[in-house]
C-alpha positions, 0 to 999 in steps of 0.5 A, a space after each residue: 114415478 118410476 118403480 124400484 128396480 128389481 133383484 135380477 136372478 144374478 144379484 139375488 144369490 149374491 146377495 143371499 151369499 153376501 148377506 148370510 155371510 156378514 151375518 154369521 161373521 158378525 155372531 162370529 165376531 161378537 162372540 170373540 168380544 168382551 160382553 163385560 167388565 167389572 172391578 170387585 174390591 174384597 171384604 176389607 177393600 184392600 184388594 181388587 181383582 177384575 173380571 171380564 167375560 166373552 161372548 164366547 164365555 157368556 153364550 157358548 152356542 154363538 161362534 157354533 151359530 157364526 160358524 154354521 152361517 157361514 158354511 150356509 151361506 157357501 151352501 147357498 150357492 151350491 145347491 139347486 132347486 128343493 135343496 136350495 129352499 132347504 137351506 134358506 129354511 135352515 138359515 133362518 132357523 139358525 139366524 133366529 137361534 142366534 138372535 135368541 141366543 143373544 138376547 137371553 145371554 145379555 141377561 146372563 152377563 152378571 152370573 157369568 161373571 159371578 162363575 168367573 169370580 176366583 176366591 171370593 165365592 159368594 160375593 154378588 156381581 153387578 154388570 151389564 152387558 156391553 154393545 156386542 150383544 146387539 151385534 150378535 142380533 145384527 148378524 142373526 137378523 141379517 141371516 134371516 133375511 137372506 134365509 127368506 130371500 133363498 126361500 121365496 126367491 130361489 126358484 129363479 135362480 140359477 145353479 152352479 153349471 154342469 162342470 161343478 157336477 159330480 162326475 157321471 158313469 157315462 163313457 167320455 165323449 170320443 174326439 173327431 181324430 179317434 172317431 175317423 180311426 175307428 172308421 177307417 179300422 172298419 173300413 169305412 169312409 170317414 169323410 164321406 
């Protein structure tokens, strides 16, 4: 029986970017989204208005959380060495802030809807919250994953190469014609 294969040094960063990527715009994505609806009818039951809350309006930390994974998971790539566990340490800590942020505030939908209630104050709202809820954990889980990934697996990646580096204080390198003319200046051979 063959053994599964392994995560090659190149496919793991893409992966971790990849991963940490479809996490934060999934947290992104549910925050957009309508949590709950509800229809109330008045006292008299002549008039009806309805109200619906966002993801946005029920947890207002979940497209700051969708927004950081995705610098994160750009930072992922970026960094080296040290800084690069460091980043996967932070990602897990903002995926997990994520999935609790969603959890708590599937709870929170019906007061939610109470604060958005106009004119009627007093009166108590039923709902539930819809799917997105879960989609915003998806995304958390999903970033705590490549979190741990960069974390336990980043030693063996490779960094950005050396062109992607902060410019250095050291002199340029001279081309070959600039460097015979300055012999030739001393009076020396160059092409001895």
């Amino acid at each position: 029986m063959s053994s599964p294969p392994r995560m090659t040094s190149r496919r793991a960063p893409a992966v971790a970017l990849l991963t940490c990527a479809v996490g934060g715009l999934l947290v992104l994505l549910s925050s957009g989204r309508q949590w709950a609806h509800t229809v109330l009818t008045n006292v008299a039951g002549q008039g009806r208005s309805e109200l619906s809350v966002t993801g946005h309006y029920v947890a207002p930390a979940l497209p700051a959380l969708g927004i950081a994974l995705l610098a994160l998971a750009a930072a992922i790539i970026a960094a080296r060495g040290w800084l690069r566990r460091a980043v996967g340490v932070v990602v897990v800590l903002i995926g997990a802030a994520a999935i609790g942020v969603a959890l708590t505030a599937r709870g929170d939908v019906a007061a939610a809807l109470e604060r958005r209630e106009v004119g009627a104050q007093g009166l108590t709202v039923h709902a539930s919250a819809n799917g997105w809820w879960l989609v915003a954990v998806l995304g958390g889980v999903l970033a705590v994953a490549a979190g741990a990934l960069t974390v336990f697996r980043a030693g063996n990646w490779s960094g950005l190469g050396a062109k992607y580096d902060a410019p250095s204080a050291a002199a340029p390198a001279k081309d070959e014609a600039a460097v015979a003319w300055e012999a030739l200046d001393r009076g020396e051979d160059p092409t001895a």
